[in-house]
C-alpha positions as CSV (number, residue, x, y, z in Angstrom):
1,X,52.8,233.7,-103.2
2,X,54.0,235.2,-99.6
3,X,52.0,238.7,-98.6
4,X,53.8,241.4,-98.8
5,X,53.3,244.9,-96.7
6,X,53.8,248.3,-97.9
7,X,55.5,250.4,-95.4
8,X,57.1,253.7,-95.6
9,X,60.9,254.2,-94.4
10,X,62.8,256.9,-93.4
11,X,66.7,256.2,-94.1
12,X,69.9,258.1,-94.4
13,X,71.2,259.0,-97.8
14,X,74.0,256.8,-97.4
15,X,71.7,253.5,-96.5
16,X,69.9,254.1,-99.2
17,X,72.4,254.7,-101.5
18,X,74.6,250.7,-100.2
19,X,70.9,249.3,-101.0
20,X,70.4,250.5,-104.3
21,X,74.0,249.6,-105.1
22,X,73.3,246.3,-103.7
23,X,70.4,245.9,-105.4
24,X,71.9,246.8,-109.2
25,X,74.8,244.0,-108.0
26,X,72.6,241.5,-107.2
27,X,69.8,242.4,-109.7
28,X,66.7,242.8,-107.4
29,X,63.8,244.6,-109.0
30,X,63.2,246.9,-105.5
31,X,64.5,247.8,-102.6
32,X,62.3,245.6,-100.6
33,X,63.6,242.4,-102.0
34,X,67.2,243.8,-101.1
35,X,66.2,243.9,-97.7
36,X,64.2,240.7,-97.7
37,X,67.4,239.6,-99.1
38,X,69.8,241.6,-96.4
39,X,67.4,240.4,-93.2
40,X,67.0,236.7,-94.5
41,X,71.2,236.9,-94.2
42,X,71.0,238.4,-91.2
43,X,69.1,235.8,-89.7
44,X,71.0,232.6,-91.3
45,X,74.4,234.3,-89.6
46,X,72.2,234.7,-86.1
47,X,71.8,230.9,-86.2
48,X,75.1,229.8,-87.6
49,X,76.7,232.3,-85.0
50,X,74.2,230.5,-81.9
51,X,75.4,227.1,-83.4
52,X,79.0,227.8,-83.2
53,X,78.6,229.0,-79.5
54,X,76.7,225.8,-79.2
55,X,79.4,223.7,-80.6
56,X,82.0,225.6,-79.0
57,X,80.5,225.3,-75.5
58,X,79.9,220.8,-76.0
59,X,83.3,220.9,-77.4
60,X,84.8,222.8,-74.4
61,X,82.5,221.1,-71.9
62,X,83.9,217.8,-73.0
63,X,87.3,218.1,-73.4
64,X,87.2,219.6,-69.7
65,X,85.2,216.7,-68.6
66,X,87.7,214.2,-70.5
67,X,91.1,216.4,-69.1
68,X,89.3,216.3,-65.6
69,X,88.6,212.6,-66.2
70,X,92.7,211.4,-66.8
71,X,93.8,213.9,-63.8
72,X,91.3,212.1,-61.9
73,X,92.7,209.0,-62.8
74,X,96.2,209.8,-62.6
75,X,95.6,211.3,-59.1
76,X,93.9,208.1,-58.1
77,X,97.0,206.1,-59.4
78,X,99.8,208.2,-57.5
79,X,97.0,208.4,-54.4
80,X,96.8,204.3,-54.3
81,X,100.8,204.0,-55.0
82,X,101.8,206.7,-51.5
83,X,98.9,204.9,-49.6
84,X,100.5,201.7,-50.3
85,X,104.0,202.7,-49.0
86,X,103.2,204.7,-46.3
87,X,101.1,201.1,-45.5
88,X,104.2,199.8,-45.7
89,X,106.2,202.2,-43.7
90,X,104.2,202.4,-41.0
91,X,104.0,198.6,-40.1
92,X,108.1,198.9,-40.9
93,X,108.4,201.1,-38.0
94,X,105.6,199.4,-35.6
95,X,108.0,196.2,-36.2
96,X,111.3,197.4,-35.0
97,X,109.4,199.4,-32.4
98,X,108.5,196.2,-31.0
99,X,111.7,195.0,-31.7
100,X,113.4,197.5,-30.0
101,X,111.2,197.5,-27.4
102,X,111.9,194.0,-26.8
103,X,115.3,194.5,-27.2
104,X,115.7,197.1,-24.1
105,X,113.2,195.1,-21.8
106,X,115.9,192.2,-22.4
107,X,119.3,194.0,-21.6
108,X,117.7,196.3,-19.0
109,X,117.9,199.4,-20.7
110,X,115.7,201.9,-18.5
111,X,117.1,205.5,-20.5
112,X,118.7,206.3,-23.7
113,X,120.9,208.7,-25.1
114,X,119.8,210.5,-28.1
115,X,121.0,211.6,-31.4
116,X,121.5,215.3,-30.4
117,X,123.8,213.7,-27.9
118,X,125.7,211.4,-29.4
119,X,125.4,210.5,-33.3
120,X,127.4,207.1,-33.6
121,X,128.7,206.1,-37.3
122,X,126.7,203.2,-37.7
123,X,123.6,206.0,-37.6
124,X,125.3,208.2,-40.4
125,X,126.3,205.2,-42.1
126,X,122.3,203.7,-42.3
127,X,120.8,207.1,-43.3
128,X,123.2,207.6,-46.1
129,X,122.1,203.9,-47.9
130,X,118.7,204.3,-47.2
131,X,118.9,208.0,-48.8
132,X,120.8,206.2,-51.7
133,X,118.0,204.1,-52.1
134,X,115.7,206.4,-52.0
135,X,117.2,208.3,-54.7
136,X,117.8,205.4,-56.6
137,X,114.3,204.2,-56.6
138,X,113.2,208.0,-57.6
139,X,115.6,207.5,-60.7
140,X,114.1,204.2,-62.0
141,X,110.4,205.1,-61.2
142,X,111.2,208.7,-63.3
143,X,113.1,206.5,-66.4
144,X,110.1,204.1,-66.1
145,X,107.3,207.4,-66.6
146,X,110.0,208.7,-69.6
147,X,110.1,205.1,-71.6
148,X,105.9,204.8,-71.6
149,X,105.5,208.5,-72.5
C-alpha cells in the first residue's frame, strides 16, 4: 500500500466546495483521493499535451522536408532543361558568328550598317517566325505539364 502524508491546506471556499462536489460525483471517500485523482489527470494531459507537440513538430518537420524535397527536384528539372538550351543557344550563335564572319572576310565587307539604321524586311520577317516558334513551343510544353497533372 502507497504512503500517504498528512498535510494541512488552506483553500478558498469555492475550491473546496468543486472538490467536495467532485468527490460525491465520483464517490471518493476524502478529499485527498479527489486530488490524487485531480493531479494524476493533470499529469496524463501534461504528457499527452508534450506528445502532441511532439507529433506535431515530426509531422511538420517532415512534410517540410518532403515539400522541400519535390521543389528541389522540380527546380533541378527546370535548372537542367534552361541549361540545356541556353547550351544550345549559345553554340547557335558562335556558329553563324563564324559564319558571318567568314562571310564578310569573303566579300570584303570592312563596316556595316545597323538595325537602328536600316531595318530591312527579311529582319522583321525572321524575328516574327522565330517569335512564333517560340510561342508555339511555350504552348505545347504548357499542354504537355496540363495532361500529366
Amino acid at each position: 500500500m502507497e504512503e500517504l502524508r498528512q498535510i494541512r491546506l488552506r483553500l478558498k471556499p469555492e475550491t473546496v466546495a468543486y472538490l467536495e462536489e467532485f468527490a460525491d460525483d465520483k464517490r471518493f471517500g476524502h478529499l485527498g483521493q479527489v486530488i490524487d485523482h485531480i493531479v494524476a489527470e493533470h499529469k496524463q494531459l501534461a504528457d499527452e499535451k508534450w506528445d502532441m507537440q511532439f507529433l506535431t513538430r515530426s509531422i511538420s518537420t517532415q512534410v517540410s522536408h518532403h515539400i522541400e524535397k519535390l521543389m528541389n527536384e522540380q527546380v533541378s528539372t527546370e535548372l537542367e532543361r534552361i541549361r540545356l538550351a541556353a547550351n544550345r543557344s549559345d553554340r547557335h550563335g558562335q556558329i553563324l558568328t563564324e559564319l558571318l564572319q567568314a562571310l564578310m572576310q569573303t566579300e570584303g565587307i570592312e563596316d556595316i550598317m545597323t538595325t537602328d539604321q536600316f531595318k530591312p524586311t527579311f529582319l522583321a520577317t525572321a524575328e516574327r517566325i522565330v517569335q512564333e516558334r517560340i510561342e508555339h513551343q511555350q504552348q505545347r510544353r504548357d499542354s504537355k505539364r496540363l495532361e500529366r497533372k
